[in-house]
N, C-alpha and C positions, 0 to 999 in steps of 0.2 A: 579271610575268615569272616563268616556273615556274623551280624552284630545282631544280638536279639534286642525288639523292639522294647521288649519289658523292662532295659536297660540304658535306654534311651535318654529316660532323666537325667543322668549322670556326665552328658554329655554336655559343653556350650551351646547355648541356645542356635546357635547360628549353625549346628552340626546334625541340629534333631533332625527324624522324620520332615515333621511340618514342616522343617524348615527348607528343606531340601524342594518340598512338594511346589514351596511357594518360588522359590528359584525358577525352577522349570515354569512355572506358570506367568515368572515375569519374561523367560527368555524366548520360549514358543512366540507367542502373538509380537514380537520383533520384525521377526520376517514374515510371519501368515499375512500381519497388518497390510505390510508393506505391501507384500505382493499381491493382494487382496482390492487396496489404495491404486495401485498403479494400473492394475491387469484391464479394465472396461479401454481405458484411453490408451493403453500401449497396443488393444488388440485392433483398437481402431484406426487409433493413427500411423501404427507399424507395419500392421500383420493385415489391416483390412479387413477386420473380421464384421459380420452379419447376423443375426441372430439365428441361423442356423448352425453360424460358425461356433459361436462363443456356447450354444448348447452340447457340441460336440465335444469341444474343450472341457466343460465342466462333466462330463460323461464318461470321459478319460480321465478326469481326478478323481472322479468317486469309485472306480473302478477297485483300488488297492481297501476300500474302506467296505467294498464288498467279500473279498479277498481275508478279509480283518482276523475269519479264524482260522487263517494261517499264522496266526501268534502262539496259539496251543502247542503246535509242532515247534514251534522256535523256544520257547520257552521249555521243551524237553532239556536243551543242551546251554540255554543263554537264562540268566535270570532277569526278571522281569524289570529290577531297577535299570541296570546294563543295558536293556535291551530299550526302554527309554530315552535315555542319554545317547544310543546312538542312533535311534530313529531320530532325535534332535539335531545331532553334527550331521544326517541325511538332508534333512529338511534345510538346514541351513546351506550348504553347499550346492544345492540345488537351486533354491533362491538365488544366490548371488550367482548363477548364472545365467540364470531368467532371460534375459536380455543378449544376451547371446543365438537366440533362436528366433530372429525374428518372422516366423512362416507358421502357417498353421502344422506340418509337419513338424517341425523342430520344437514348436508350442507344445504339443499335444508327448513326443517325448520327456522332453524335460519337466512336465508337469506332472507327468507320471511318475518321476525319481520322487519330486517333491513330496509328492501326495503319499506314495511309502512311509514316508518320513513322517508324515502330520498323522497320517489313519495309524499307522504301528504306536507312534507315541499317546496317541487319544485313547486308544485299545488299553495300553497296558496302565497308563496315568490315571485313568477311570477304575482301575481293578485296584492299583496302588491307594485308590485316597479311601476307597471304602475297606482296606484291609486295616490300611492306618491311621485312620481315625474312628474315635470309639462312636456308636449310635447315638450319644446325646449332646454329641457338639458337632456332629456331621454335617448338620444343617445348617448353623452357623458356620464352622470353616469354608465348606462350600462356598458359603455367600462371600466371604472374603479372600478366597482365591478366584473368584469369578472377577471379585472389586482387582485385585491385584494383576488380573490380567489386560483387564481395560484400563487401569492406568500405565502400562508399559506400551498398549495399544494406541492407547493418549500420547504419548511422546513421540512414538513413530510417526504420526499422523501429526504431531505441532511439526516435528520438524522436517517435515516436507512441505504442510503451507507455508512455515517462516522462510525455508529456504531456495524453494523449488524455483520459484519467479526470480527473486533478490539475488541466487546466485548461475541462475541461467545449470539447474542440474538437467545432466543425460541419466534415462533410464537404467543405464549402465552401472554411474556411480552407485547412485539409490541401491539399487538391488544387492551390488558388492557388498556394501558396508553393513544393508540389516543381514543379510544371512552369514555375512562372517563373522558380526556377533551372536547369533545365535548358536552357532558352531561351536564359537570360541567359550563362550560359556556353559555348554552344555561338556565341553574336553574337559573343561577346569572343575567342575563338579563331579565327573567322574574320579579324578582323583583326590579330591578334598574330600568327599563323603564316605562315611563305611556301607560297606553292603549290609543291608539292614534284612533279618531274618523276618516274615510276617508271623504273626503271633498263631496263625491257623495254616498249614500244609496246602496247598494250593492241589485239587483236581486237575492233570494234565491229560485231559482228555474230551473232545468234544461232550458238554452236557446239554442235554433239552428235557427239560421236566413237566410235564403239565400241569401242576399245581404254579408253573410261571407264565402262562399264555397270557396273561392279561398282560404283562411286564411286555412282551414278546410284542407281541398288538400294538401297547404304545410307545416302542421302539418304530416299527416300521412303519407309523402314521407319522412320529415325529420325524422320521428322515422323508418321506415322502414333500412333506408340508414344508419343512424349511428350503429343501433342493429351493423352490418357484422362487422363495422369497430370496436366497443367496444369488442364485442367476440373473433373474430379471428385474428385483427392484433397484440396484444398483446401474445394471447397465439399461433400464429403462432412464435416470436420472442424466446420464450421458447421450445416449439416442433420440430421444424425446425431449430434453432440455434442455441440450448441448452444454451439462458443466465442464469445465476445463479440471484440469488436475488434481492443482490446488482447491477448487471449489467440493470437487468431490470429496476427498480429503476434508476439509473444513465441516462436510455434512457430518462424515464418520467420528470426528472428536468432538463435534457436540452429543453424538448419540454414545460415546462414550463417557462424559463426562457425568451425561443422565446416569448413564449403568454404577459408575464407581462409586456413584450416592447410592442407587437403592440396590447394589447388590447386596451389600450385611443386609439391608434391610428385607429384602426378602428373604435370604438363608434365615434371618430370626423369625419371619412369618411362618414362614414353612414350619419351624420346628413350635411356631407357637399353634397352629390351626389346624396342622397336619397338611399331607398330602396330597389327600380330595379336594380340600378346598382352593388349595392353590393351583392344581391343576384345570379343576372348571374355568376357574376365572382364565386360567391360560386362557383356554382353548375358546370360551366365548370371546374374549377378547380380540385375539387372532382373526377370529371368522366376520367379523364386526370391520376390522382392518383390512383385510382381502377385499372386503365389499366393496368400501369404499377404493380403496383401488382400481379395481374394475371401474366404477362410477368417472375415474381421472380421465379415461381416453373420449368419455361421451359429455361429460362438461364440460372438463378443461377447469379444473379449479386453481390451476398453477402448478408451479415450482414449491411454491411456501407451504402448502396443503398437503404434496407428496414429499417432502421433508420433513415435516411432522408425522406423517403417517409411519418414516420409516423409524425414526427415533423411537417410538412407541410402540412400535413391531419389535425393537431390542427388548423393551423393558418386558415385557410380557413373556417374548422367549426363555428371560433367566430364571422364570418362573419353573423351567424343565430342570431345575435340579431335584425337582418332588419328583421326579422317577427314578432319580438314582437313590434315593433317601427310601421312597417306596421298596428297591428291589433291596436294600441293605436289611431293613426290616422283617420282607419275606426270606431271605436264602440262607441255606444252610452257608456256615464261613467257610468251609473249602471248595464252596460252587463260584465264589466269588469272579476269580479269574478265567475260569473256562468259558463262564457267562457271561462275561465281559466282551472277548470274543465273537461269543454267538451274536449276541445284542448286539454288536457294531456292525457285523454282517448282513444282520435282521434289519436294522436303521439303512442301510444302505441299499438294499434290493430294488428299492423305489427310482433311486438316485441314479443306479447305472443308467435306467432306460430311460426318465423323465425329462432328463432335460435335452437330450435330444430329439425326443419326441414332440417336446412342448417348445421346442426351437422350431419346430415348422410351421408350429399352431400359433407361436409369435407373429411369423410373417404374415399372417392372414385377419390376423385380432387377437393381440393383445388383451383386452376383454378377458373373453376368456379364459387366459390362461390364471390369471387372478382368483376370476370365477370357480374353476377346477380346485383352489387353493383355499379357497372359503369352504368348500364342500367335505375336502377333508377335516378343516376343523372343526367342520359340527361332527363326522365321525368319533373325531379326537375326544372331542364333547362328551359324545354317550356312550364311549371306554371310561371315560374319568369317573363317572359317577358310579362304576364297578369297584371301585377303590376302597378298601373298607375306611372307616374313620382310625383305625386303630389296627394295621395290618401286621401278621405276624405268623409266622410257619405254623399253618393250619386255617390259617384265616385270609389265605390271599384277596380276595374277592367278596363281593357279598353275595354270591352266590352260593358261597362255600358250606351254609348250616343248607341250602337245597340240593343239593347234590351229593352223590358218593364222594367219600373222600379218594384223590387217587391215589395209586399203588405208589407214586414217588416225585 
């Protein structure tokens, strides 16, 4: 029997909504980490891969995140929390086989189960935190489920540099153990939790509204612009500066450490400054970082220069929960989920062809692919400053007192 959310209070804390949402958020980046941590050096030292390869690869994971509103149709006959928890037991089970496929065939399968699993449960987790959390603490939880997922991100990452060298681990173990816990606790959430009713009826039907383009816009700049930076800042760090495993690793929990400090704190920026504002800074900030990127292959400023760089490309990133706060703002509540959806399919249009594309223009310069990555964020840039200060159904835009209003 679904449990209405209005009655939620009456529950143990540890049975709420939130509380549930934070679970998932601690059990996800378990194996994403992981496999995320290991993938540069197991594609290298396993699989042999090339930066054509390892563009291919990521081309075929964003593939299901293109795919994303194909949740609409699932969500006719599965409810949205269910359909979460099991896109997590996908995701996990998939990871702990990772290792098992050592070929760019076998790769590009099994990354695919995975990636079902990560883009289905991002799909509908994104719909779920905005049904169930109210607008004037959204910005803040945000922030601290973002803090709560980097520190479980932190642990996977301590305990592969404490123990990857010290205990001589195979790819194999590693991979088994984080997605069987991810598995394992996304099974045992399913049946500790109630199905929780969301307070507004959920639209099960593709929506596109044009009073949301702008929304729309900085969905598919932000997937365009991150693709560069998930594919080739990492495995330029391994290509380029030969880190070993562990080293790699040891980057990623310091750039998480940064995130688990200033996530509350920008969730409370956000809802102290608004949208706009945190969004510019993203996106100036970001194009400032790509720059200097580019600048790495023609001076050579080190290893310590592009470690800082990348650290500081996280902190800026978490800056994009002003777009989810943004669209919570503008949409009617039963657009919530179908637009969830849309928007992840939108975020990802860039992604299917990008990094294949931009894996060729690796082999040739690097450079520029950086380059290409700054370019977008000054687009990103001059979508932000469309953002009203104060956005609100009827007010998507500041364009909106210039223009007709539309028909929906």
């Amino acid at each position: 029997m679904p449990f209405p959310i209005a009655r939620a209070d009456a529950l143990p804390p540890w049975r709420r909504p939130e509380a549930l949402l934070m679970l998932m958020a601690f059990a996800m980046p378990v194996a994403f980490a992981t496999w995320s941590a290991l993938l540069n050096n197991f594609t290298v030292e396993r699989a042999g891969f090339d930066g054509a390869a390892i563009g291919w690869l990521h081309t075929v994971r964003e593939i299901p995140g293109f795919l994303a509103v194909g949740v609409i149709a699932v969500i006719l006959f599965v409810r949205e929390q269910t359909l979460a928890l099991v896109s997590l037991v996908l995701l996990g089970v998939a990871t702990a086989l990772t290792a098992q496929f050592p070929s760019l065939g076998g790769l590009l399968f099994i990354t695919l189960l995975s990636s079902i699993g990560f883009h289905y449960y991002e799909t509908v987790n994104q719909s779920l935190q905005l049904q169930w959390l109210p607008k004037d603490r959204a910005p803040r939880m945000l922030g601290v489920l973002l803090s709560i997922g980097s520190g479980a991100t932190l642990l996977a990452y301590g305990a592969i540099v404490v123990t990857w060298r010290a205990f001589d681990l195979s790819y194999d173990l590693v991979y088994w153990l984080s997605g069987g816990f991810t598995a394992a606790v996304a099974a045992l959430a399913f049946f500790l939790y109630p199905s929780f009713e969301s307070p507004h009826p959920q639209v099960k039907r593709m929506v596109l509204r044009r009073r949301y383009w702008l929304y729309y816009a900085l969905q598919f700049m932000s997937g365009a612009r991150r693709q560069i930076f998930v594919v080739f800042a990492g495995f330029m760090m391994v290509e380029r500066y030969g880190l070993a495993v562990h080293e790699v690793t040891a980057l990623f929990m310091g750039t998480l450490l940064v995130n688990m400090i200033s996530a509350p704190l920008v969730g409370r920026a956000v809802g102290h400054f608004g949208e706009r504002s945190a969004l510019v800074i993203e996106y100036a900030g970001l194009g400032t970082i790509f720059v200097l990127y580019a600048g790495l292959y023609h001076f050579d400023w080190g290893v310590g220069v592009a470690a800082a760089l990348y650290v500081a490309n996280h902190v800026f990133f978490s800056l994009a929960l002003a777009i989810k706060t943004y669209f919570q703002k503008i949409a009617a509540p039963g657009d919530i989920a179908p637009t969830a959806a849309v928007a992840f399919t939108i975020n990802h249009i860039a992604a299917v062809f990008l990094p294949a594309l931009l894996g060729y223009l690796w082999l040739s310069s690097p450079t520029l692919v950086f380059v290409a990555a700054a370019a977008m964020a000054a687009v990103s840039l001059m979508l932000s400053t469309l953002v009203p200060r104060h956005p609100e159904p009827g007010r998507e835009t500041t364009l909106a007192r210039m223009l007709p209003a539309p028909a929906e």
